[in-house]
C-alpha beads as a LAMMPS data file, in Angstrom:
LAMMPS data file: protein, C-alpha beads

339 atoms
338 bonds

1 atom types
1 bond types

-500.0 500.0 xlo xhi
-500.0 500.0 ylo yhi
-500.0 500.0 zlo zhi

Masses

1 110.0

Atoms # bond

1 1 1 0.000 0.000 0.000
2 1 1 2.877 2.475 1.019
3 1 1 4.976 1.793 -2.486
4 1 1 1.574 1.931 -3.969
5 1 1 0.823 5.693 -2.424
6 1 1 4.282 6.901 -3.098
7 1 1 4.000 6.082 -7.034
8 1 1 0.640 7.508 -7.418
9 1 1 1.756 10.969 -6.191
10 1 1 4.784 10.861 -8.067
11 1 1 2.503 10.723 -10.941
12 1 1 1.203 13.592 -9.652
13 1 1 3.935 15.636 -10.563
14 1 1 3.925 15.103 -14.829
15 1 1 0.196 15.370 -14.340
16 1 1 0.515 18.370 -12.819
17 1 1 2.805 19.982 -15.368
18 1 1 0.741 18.759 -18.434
19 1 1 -2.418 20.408 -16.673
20 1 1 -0.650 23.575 -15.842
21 1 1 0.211 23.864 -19.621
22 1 1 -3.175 23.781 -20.563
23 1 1 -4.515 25.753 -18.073
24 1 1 -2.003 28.784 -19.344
25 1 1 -2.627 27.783 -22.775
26 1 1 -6.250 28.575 -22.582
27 1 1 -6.194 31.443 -20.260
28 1 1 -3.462 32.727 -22.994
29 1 1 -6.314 31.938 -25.836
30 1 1 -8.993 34.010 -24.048
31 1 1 -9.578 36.844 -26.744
32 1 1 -8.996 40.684 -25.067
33 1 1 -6.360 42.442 -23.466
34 1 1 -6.876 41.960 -19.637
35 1 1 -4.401 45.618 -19.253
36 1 1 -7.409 47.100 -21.100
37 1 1 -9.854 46.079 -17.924
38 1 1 -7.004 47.031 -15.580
39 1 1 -6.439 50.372 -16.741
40 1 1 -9.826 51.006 -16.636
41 1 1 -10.159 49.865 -13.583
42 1 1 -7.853 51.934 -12.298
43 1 1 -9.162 55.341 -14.245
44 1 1 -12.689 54.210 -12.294
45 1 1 -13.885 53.113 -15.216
46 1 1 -13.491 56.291 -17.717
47 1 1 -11.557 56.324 -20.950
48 1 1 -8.252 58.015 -20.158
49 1 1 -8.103 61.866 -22.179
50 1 1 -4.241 61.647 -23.160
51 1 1 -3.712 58.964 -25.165
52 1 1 0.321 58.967 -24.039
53 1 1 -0.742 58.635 -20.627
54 1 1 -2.749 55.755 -21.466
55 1 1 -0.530 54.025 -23.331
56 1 1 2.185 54.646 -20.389
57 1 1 0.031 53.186 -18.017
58 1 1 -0.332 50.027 -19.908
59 1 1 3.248 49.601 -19.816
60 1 1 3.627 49.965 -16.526
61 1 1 0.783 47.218 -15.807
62 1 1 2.435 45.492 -17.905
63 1 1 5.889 45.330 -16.335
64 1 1 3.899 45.177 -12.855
65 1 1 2.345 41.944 -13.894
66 1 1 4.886 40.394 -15.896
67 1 1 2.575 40.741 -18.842
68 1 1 6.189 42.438 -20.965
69 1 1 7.857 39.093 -20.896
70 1 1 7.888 36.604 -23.315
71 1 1 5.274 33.858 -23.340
72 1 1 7.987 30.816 -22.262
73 1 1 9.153 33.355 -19.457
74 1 1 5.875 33.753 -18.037
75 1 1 5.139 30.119 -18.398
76 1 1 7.843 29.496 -16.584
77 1 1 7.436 31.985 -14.035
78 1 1 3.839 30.354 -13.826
79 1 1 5.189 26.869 -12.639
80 1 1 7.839 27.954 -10.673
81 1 1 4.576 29.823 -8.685
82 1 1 2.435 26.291 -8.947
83 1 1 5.273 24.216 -6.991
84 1 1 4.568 26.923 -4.224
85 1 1 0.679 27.507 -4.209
86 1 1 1.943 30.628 -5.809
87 1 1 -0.245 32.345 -8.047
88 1 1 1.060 35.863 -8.222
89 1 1 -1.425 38.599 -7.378
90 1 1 -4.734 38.942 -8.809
91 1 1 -5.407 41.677 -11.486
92 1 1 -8.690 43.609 -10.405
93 1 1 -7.382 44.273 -6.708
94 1 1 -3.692 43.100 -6.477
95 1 1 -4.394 40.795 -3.307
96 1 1 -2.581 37.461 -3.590
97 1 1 -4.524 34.713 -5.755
98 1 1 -4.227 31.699 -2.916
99 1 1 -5.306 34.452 -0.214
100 1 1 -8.570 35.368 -2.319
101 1 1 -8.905 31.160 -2.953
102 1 1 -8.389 30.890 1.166
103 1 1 -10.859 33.644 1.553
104 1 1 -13.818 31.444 -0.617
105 1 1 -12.869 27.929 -0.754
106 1 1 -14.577 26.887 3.184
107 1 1 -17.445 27.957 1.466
108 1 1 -18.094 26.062 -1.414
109 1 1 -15.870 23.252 -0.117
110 1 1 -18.238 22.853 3.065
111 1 1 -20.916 22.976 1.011
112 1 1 -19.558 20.319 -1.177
113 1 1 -18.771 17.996 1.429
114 1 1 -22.042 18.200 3.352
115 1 1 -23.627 17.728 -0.205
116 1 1 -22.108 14.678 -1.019
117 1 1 -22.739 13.209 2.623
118 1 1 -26.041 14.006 1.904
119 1 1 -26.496 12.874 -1.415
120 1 1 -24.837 9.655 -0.546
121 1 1 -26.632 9.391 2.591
122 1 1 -30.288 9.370 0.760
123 1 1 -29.262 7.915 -2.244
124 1 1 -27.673 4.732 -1.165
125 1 1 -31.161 3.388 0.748
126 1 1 -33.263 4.239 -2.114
127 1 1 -30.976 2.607 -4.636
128 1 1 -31.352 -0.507 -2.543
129 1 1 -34.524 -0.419 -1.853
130 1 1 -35.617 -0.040 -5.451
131 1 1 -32.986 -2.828 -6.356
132 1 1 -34.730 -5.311 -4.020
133 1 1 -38.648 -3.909 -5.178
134 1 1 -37.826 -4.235 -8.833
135 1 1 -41.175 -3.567 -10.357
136 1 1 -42.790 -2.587 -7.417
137 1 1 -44.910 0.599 -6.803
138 1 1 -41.970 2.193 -4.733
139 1 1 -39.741 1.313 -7.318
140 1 1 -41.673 2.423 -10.294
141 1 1 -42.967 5.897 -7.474
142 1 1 -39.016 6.642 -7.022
143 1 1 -37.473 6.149 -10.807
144 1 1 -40.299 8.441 -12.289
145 1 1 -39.658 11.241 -9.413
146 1 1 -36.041 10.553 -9.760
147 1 1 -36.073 10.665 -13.858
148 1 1 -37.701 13.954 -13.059
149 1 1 -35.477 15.102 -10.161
150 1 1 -32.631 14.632 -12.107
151 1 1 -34.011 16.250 -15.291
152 1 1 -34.505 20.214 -13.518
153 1 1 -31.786 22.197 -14.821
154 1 1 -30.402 23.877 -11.687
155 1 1 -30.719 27.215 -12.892
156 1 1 -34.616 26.932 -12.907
157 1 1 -34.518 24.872 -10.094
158 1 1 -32.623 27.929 -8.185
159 1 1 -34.772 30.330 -9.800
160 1 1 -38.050 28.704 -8.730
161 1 1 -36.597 28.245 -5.550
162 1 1 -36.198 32.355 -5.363
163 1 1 -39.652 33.196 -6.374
164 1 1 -41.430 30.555 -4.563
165 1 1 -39.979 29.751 -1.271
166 1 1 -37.732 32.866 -0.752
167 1 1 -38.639 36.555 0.751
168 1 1 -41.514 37.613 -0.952
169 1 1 -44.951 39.379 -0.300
170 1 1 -47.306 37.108 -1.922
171 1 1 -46.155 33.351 -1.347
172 1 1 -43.829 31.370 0.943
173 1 1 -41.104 32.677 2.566
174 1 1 -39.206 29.743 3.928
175 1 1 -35.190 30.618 2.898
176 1 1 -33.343 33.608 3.152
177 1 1 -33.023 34.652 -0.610
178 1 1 -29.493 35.959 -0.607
179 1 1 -25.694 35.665 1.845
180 1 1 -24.792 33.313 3.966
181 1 1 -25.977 35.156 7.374
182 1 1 -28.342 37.849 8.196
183 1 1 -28.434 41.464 8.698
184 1 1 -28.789 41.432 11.753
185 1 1 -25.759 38.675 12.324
186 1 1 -24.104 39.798 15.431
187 1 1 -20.910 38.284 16.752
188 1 1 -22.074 38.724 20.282
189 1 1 -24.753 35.728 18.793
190 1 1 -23.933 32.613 20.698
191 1 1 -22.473 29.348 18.512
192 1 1 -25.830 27.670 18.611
193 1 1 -27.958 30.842 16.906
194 1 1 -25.365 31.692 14.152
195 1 1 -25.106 27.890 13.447
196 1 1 -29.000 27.894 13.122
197 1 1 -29.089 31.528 10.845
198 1 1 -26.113 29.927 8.868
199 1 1 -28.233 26.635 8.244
200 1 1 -31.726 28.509 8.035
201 1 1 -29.439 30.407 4.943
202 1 1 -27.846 27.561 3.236
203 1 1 -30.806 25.377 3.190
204 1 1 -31.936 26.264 -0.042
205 1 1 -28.605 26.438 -2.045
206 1 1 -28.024 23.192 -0.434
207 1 1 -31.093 21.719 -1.707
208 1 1 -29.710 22.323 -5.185
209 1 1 -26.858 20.952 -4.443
210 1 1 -27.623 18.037 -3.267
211 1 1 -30.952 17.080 -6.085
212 1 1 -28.817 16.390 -9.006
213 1 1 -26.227 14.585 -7.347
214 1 1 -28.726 12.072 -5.271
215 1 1 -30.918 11.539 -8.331
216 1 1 -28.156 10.160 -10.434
217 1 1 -26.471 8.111 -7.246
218 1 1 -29.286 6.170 -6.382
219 1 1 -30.178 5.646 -10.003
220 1 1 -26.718 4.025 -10.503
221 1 1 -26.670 2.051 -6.687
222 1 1 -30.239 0.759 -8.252
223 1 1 -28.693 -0.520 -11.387
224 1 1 -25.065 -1.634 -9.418
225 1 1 -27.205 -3.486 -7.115
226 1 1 -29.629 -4.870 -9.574
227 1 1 -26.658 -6.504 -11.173
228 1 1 -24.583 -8.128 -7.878
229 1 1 -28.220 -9.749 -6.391
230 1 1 -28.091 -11.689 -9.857
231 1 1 -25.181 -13.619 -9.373
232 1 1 -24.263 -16.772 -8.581
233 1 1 -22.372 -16.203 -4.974
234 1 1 -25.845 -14.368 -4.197
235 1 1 -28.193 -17.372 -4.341
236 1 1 -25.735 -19.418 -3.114
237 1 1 -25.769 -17.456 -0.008
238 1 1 -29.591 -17.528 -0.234
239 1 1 -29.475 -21.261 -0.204
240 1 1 -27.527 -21.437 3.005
241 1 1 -30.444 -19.726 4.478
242 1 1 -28.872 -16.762 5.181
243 1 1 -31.419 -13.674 5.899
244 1 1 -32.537 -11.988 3.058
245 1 1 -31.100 -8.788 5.026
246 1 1 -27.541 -10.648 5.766
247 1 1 -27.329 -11.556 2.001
248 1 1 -28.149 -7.855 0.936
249 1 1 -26.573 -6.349 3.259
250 1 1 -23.446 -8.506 3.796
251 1 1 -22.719 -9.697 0.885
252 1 1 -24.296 -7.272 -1.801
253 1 1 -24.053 -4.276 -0.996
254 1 1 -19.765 -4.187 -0.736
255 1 1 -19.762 -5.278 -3.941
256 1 1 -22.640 -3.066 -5.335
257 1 1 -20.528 -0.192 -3.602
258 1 1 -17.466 -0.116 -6.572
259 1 1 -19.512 1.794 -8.974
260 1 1 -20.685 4.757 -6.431
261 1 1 -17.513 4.845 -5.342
262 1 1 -16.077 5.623 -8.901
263 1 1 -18.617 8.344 -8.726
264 1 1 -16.774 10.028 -5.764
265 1 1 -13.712 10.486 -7.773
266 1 1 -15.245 13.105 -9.880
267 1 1 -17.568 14.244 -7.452
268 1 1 -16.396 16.851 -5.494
269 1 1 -14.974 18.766 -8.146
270 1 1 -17.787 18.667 -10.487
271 1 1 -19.560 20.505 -7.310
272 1 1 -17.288 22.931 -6.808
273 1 1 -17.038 24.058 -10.942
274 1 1 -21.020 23.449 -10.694
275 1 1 -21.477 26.021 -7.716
276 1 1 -20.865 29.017 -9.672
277 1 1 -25.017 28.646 -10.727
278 1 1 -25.649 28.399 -7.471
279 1 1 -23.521 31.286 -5.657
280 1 1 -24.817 33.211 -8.628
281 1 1 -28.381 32.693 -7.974
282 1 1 -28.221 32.982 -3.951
283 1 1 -25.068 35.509 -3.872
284 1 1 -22.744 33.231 -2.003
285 1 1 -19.629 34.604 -1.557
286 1 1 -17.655 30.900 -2.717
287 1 1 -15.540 29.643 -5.243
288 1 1 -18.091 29.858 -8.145
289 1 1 -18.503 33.115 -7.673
290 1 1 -14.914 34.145 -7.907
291 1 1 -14.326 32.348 -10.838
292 1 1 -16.906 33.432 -13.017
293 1 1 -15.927 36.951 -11.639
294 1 1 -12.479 36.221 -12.493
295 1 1 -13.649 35.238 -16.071
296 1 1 -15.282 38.588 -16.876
297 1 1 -12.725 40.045 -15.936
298 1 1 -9.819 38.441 -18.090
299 1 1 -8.230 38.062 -14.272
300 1 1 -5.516 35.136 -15.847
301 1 1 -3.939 34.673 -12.170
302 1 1 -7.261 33.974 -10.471
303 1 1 -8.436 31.398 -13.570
304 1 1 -5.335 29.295 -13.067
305 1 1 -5.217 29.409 -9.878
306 1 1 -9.235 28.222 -9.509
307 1 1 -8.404 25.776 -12.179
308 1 1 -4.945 23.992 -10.999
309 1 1 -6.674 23.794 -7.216
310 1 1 -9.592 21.877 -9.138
311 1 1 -7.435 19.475 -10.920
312 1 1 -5.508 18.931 -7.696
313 1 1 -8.741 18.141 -5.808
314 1 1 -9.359 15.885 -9.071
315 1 1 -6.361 13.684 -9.007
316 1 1 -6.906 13.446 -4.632
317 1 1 -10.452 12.328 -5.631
318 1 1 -9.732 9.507 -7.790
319 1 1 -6.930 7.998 -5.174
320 1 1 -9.006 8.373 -2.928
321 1 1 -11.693 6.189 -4.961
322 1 1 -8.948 3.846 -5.256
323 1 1 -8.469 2.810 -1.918
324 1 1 -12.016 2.932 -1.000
325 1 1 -11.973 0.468 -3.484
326 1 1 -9.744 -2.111 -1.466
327 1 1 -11.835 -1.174 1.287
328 1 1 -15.225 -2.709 -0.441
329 1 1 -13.178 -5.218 -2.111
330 1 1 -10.562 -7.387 -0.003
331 1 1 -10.064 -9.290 -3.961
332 1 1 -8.396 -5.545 -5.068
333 1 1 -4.376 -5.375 -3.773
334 1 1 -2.201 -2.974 -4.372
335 1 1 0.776 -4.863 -3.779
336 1 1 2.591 -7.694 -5.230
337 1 1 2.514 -9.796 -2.694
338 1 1 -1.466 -10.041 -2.353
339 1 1 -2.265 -9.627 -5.421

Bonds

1 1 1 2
2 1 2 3
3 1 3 4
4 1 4 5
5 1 5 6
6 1 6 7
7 1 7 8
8 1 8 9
9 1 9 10
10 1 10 11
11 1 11 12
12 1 12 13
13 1 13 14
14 1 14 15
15 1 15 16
16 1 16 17
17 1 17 18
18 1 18 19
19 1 19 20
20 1 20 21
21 1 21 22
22 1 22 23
23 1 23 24
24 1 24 25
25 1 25 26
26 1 26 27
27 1 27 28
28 1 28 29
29 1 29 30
30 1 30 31
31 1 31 32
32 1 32 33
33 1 33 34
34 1 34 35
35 1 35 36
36 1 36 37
37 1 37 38
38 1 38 39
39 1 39 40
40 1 40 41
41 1 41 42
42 1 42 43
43 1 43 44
44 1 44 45
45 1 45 46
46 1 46 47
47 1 47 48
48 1 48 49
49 1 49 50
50 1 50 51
51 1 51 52
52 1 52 53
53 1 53 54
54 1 54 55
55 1 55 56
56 1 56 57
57 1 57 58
58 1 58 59
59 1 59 60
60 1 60 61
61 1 61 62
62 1 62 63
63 1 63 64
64 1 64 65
65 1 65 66
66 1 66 67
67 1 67 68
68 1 68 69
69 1 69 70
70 1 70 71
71 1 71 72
72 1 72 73
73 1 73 74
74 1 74 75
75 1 75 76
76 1 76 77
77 1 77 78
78 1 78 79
79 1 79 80
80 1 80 81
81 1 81 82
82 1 82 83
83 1 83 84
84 1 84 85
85 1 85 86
86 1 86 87
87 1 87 88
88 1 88 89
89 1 89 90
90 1 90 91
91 1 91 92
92 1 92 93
93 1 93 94
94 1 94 95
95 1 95 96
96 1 96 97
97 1 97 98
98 1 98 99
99 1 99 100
100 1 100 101
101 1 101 102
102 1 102 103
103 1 103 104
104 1 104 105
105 1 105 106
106 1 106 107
107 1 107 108
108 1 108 109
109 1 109 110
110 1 110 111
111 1 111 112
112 1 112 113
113 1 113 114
114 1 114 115
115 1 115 116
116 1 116 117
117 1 117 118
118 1 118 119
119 1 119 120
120 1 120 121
121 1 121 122
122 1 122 123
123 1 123 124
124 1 124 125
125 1 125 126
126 1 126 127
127 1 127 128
128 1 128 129
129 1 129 130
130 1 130 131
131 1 131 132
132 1 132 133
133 1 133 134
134 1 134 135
135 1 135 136
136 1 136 137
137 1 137 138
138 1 138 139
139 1 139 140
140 1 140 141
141 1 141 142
142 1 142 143
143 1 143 144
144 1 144 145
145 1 145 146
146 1 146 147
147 1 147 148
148 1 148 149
149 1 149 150
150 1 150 151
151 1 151 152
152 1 152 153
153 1 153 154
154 1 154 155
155 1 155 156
156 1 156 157
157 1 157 158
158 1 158 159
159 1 159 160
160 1 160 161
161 1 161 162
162 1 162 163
163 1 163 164
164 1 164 165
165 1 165 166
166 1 166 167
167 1 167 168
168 1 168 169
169 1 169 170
170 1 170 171
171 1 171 172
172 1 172 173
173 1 173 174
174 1 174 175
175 1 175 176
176 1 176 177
177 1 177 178
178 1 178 179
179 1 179 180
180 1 180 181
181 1 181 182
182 1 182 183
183 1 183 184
184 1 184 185
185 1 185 186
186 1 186 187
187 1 187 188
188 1 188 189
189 1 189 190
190 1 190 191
191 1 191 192
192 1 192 193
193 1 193 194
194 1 194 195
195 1 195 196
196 1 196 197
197 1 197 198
198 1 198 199
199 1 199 200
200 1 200 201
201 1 201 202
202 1 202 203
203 1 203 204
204 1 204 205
205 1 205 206
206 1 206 207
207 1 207 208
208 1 208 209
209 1 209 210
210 1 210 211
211 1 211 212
212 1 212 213
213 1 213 214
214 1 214 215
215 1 215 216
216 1 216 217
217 1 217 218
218 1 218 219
219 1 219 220
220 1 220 221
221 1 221 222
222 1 222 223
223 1 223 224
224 1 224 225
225 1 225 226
226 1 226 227
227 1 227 228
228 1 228 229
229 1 229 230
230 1 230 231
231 1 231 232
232 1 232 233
233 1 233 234
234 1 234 235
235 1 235 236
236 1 236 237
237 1 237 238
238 1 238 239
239 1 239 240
240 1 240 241
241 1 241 242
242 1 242 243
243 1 243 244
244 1 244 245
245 1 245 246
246 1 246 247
247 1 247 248
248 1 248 249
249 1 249 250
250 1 250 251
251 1 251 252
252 1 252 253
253 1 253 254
254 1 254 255
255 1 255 256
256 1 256 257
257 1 257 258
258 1 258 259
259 1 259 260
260 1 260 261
261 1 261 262
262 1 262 263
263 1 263 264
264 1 264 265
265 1 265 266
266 1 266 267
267 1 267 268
268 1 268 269
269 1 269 270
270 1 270 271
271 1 271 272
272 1 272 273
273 1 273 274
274 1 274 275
275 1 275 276
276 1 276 277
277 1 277 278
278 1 278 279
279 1 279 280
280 1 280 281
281 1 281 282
282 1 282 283
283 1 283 284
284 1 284 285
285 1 285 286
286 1 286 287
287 1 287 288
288 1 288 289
289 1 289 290
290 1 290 291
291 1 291 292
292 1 292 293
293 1 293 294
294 1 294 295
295 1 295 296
296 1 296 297
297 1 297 298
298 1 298 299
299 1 299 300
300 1 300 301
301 1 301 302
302 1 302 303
303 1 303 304
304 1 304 305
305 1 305 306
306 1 306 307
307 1 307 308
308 1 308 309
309 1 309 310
310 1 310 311
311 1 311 312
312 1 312 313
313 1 313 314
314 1 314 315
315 1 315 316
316 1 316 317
317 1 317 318
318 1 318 319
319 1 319 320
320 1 320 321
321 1 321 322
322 1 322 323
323 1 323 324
324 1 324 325
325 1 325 326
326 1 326 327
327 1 327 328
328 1 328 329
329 1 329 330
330 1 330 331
331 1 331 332
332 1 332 333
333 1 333 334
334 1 334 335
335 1 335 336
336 1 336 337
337 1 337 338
338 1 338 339
């Protein structure tokens, strides 16, 4: 397992450099002059009178940003940044990429784990119930809702969400339409009451979350399960006289496990790319938002930063999948000797 762990983040290394290519590649492709946004920025927003002075202060962003070198200098300069966590400063505000990332990613990244625990948490009975029901009204009652669940884009979803169960004069007002706290959100508040404003407000971005994501895992434990119960080590088992629970729950549902587990790998990621509909919609102050701030604003540092931290969380996902996977499965060995 150890020589096993040690080769895999090796790996991690070329992987890293190949994705770090095309992550400055594309940035590199976006069409428009970022210095154009900066300047104007800085001139609050106003074309600039002399057209000397403009041009001078273009230079100078230039040379401030390293945007005067070469393309293989800034590259370079780029990687030597990534070994680091080093992402140079951000163009709109000059703070420090990774201390704008710090700032955002509890956010979204809370949001994503308790999302996934959820998800996982619903979507793992349902599967198996509906895998041991086949045909029956439960199971036919959860695939059509599911089919349906899973079919909302979450922009309407979000939007509905808004007008509907949201602050409003003329229907429900369950959720907190917008933020993460309220107003009125003192410190003086004791732990309990800010943990119950900070639920009341995330309730309904994590409801979006969390549909998608449960929809499709229990569709796929229903169909992973479906598949184990058919085979031949499962009716042997049943002809020992095992419990119909023991057999299920013993012996099927490790196995049936491999497939949702796969599903991890790329889970948590997907989230946090996927959030920026949902920070959008409910003004969350996470990840999503920053990048699709960062995107408007041609803000290259804060792009590659967003998008090397999600391909780092990528490659962590699927090792992770792959031990879980010796966990479920005593057969799969990572060494040698047991293999």
């Amino acid at each position: 397992m150890g020589t096993y762990l040690v080769k895999r983040i090796l790996l991690f290394i070329p992987t890293l450099l190949v994705i770090s290519v095309v992550t400055f590649g594309i940035s590199r492709l976006a069409p428009g002059d970022p210095v154009d946004l900066i300047v104007g920025v800085t001139a609050g927003g106003d074309q600039v009178a002399d057209r000397q002075a403009a041009e001078a202060e273009k230079q100078r962003v230039r040379h401030e940003f390293g945007l005067d070198k070469s393309v293989w200098d800034q590259f370079f300069s780029w990687v030597a940044g990534v070994a680091t966590l080093d992402f140079n400063k951000s163009f709109r505000d000059r703070k420090p990429v990774m201390e704008k990332i710090e700032e955002r990613i509890p956010v979204t990244l809370g949001m994503s784990v308790l999302s996934i625990l959820l998800a996982y948490f619903i979507a793992i009975p349902v599967g198996i119930y509906s895998a041991t029901h086949p045909g029956s009204f439960g199971d036919r009652l959860s695939s059509t809702f599911l089919f349906a669940l899973y079919s909302i884009p979450t922009f309407w979803a979000g939007t509905m969400i808004i007008i509907f169960l949201t602050n409003n004069d003329y229907l429900f007002q369950l959720f907190p339409s917008r933020g993460l706290y309220s107003t009125a959100f003192q410190e003086s508040w004791s732990f309990w009451r800010r943990l119950v404003d900070l639920g009341w407000h995330i309730a309904a971005p994590m409801l979006i979350y969390t549909y998608t994501s449960f929809a499709f895992i229990s569709r796929q434990m229903r169909a992973g399960m479906l598949e184990v119960i058919r085979q031949d080590y499962i009716r042997t088992a049943r002809a020992k006289g095992l419990s119909e629970r023991a057999v299920i729950m013993k012996h099927a549902l490790r196995n049936s496990l491999i497939p949702i587990i796969t599903l991890l790998a790329g889970l948590l990621p997907a989230l946090i790319s996927g959030s920026i509909i949902v920070e959008l919609i409910f003004t969350i102050p996470g990840m999503g938002q920053l990048s699709f701030s960062a995107l408007l604003a041609r803000d290259y540092p804060v792009i590659m930063g967003v998008l090397t931290l999600s391909a780092i969380m990528t490659m962590l996902g699927v090792l992770l999948a792959d031990l879980l996977y010796a966990v479920v499965d005593p057969r799969i060995a990572f060494s040698k000797k047991n293999a």
